[in-house]
N, C-alpha and C positions, 0 to 999 in steps of 0.2 A: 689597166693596171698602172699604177702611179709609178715611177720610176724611183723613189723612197720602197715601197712595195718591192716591188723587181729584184730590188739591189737586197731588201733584207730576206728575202724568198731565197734567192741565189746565194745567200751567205749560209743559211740553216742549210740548204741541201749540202754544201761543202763542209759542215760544220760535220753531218750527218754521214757523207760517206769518209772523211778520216777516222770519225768514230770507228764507223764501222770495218773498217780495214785494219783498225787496231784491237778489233775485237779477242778476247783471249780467253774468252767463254765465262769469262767473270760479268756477275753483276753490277752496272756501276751506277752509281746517284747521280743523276742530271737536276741541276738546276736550273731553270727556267719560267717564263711564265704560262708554259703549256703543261696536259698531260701527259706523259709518258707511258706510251704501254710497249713492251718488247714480248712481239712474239708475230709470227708467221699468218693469224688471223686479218679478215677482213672488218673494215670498220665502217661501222652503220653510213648510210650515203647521204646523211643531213650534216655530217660532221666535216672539217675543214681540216686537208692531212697531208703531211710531204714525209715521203718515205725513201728510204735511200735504199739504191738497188743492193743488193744481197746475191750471193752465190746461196744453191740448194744447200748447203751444209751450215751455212752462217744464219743468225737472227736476224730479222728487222729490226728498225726501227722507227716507229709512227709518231709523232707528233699531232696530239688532238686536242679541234677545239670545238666551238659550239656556234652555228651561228643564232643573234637574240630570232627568236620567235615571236617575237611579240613586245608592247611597250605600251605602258599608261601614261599620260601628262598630266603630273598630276599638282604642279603648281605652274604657275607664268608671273613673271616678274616683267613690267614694262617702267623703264627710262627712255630720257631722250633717242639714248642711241640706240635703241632697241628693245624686242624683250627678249627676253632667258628662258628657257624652257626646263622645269625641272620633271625629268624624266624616268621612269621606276621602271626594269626589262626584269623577266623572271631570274632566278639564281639559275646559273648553269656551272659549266669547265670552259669559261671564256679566254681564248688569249687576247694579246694588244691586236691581232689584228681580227680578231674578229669586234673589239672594239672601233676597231680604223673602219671597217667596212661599216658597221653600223651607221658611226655618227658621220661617216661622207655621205652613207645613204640617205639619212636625215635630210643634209644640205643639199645633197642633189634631187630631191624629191620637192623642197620646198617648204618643210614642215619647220624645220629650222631656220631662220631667216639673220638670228645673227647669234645668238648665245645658248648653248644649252650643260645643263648638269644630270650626268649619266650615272646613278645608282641599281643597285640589285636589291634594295632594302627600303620599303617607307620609311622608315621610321631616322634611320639616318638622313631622308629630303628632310625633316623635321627637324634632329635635330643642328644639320649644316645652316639652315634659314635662322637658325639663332642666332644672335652676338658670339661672337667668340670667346670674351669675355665671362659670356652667363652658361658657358656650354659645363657640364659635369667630364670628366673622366672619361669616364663610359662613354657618353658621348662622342667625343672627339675618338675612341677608340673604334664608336660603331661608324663611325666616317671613314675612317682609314682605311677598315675591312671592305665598304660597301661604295665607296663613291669610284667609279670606273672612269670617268673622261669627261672632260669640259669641250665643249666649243667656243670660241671667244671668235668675236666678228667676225663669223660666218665662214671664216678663213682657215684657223689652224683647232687639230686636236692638241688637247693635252693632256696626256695620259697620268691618273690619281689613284692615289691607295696602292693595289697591289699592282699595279702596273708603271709606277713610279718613275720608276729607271727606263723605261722604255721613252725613244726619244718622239716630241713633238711632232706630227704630220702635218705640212702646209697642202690644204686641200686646192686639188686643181691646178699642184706642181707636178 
């Protein structure tokens, strides 16, 4: 586990048990880039979950994501300095870091060798590969919703669209 990992793992459980110590039986809206489910159930064992411990009287709370199942390549861009790999993973309930694991996995496996572009959508690899310029509306809006994380020389992610605000990972720090 990457030490950027660690430190943001160990900030959501801390996040999660003030929550939870300030619980007052109210429902309250979290914002974040994960699901939220609050209740005392178990959560399927392919899903990625940090829950803050709970007295028998009090709720939980789960934090759930998805890890990709799977991934097409479904265009490659070669320049000098490499090539780019534009990558299509089925839609799920993804957070940043099941983004984070994916595309380290990528580079640690080898498959990525120095650039790649992570969507949940064809059709946004399609329309991102256009000029910018020529892109419609629409367009640049089905980017926004669909494009998840870049690789840039083979080194750092950088998290896109709705994972925006989430910061950069340098892989193999």
């Amino acid at each position: 586990m990457t030490p950027s990992r660690a430190l943001r793992l160990s900030l959501v459980g801390a996040l999660l048990l003030v929550l939870g110590a300030c619980d007052d039986g109210e429902t309250t809206e979290l914002s974040t880039t994960s699901s939220l489910i609050s209740s005392a159930t178990s959560v399927d064992a392919g899903a990625s979950t940090t829950t803050a411990p709970a007295d028998a009287s009090a709720t939980s709370t789960t934090l759930v994501g998805q890890s990709v199942s799977g991934y097409e390549v479904v265009a490659r861009v070669s320049d000098p300095a490499g090539e780019t790999l534009f990558i299509v993973i089925p839609p799920g309930a993804y957070t940043d870091v099941d983004m984070e694991n994916f595309t380290v996995g990528l580079v640690d496996n080898g498959t990525v060798t120095y650039g790649a572009e992570i969507f949940d959508d064809a059709a946004a690899v399609v329309a991102y590969r256009k000029p910018e310029a020529e892109r419609t509306e629409e367009e640049t809006e089905l980017i926004d919703q669909h494009h998840f994380a870049s690789v840039q020389n083979a080194g750092v992610v950088v998290f896109q669209g709705p994972f925006a605000e989430s910061p950069d990972v340098v892989i193999g720090s």
